[in-house]
C-alpha positions as CSV (number, residue, x, y, z in Angstrom):
1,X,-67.2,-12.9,111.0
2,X,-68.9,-16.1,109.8
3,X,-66.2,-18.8,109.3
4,X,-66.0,-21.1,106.1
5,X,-67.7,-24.7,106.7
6,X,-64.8,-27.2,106.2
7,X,-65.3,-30.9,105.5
8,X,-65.1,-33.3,107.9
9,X,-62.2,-35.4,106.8
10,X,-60.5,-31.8,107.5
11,X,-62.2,-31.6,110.9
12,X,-60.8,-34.7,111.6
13,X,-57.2,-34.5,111.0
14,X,-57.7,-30.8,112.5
15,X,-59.1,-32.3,115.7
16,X,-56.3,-35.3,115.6
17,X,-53.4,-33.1,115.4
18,X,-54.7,-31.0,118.3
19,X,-54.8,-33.5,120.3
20,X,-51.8,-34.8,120.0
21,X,-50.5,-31.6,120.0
22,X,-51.8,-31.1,123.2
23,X,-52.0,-34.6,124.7
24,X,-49.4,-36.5,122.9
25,X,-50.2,-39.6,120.8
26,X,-51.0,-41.7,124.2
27,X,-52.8,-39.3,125.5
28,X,-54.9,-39.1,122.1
29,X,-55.6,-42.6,122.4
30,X,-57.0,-42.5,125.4
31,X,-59.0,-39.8,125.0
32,X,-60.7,-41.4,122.1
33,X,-61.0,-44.4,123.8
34,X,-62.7,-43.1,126.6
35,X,-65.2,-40.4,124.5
36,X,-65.9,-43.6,122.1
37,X,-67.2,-45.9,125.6
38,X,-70.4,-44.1,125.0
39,X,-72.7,-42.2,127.6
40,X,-75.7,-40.5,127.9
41,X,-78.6,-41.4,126.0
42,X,-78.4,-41.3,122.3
43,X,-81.0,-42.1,121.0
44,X,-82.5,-38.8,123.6
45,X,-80.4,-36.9,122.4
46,X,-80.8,-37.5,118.4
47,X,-84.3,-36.5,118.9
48,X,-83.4,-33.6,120.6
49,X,-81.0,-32.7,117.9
50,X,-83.0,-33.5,114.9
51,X,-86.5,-33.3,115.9
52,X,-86.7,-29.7,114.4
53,X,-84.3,-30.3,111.5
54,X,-86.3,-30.7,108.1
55,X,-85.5,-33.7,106.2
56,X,-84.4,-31.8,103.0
57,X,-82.0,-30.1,104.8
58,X,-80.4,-33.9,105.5
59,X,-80.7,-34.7,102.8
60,X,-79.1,-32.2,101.2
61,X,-75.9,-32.2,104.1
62,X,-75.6,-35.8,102.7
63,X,-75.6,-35.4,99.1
64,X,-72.9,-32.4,99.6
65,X,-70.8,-34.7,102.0
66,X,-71.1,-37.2,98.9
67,X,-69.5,-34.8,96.7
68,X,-66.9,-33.1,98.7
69,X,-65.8,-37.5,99.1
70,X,-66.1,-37.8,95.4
71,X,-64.1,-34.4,95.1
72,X,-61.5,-35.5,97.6
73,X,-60.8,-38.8,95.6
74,X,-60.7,-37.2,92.6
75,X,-57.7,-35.0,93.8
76,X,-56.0,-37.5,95.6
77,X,-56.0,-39.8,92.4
78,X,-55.3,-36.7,89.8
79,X,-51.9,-37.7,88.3
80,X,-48.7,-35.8,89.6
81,X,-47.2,-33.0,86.9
């Protein structure tokens, strides 16, 4: 069963309150600290990531981020009933 894509400010919070659900907020913070120091080669890796990924299809993961932000703003600003 294919899964519905969700945005990433939702894979964000998801992946947030999993780890503090498993690690505790201290144990969040270190985590991200220590994912964020940065290893491996990047710039390797991009390539190996996006070498084979047409550039419309970028583009077009960018302008649908753009509107699931603009869609997001526009809920969180809609005026309370």
């Amino acid at each position: 069963m294919k899964k519905k894509k969700i945005s990433v400010q939702e894979l964000l919070e998801r992946g947030y309150h999993a780890l503090i659900r498993e690690l505790g907020v201290d144990g969040m913070v270190q985590f991200l600290i220590e994912i964020r120091c940065g290893r491996g080669d990047y710039t390797r890796d991009r390539h190996l990531w996006l070498d084979n990924v047409p550039f419309s299809e970028i583009a077009a993961d960018v302008l649908r981020l753009e509107e699931e932000a603009k869609a997001a703003k526009r809920r969180r600003h809609r005026p309370a009933k």
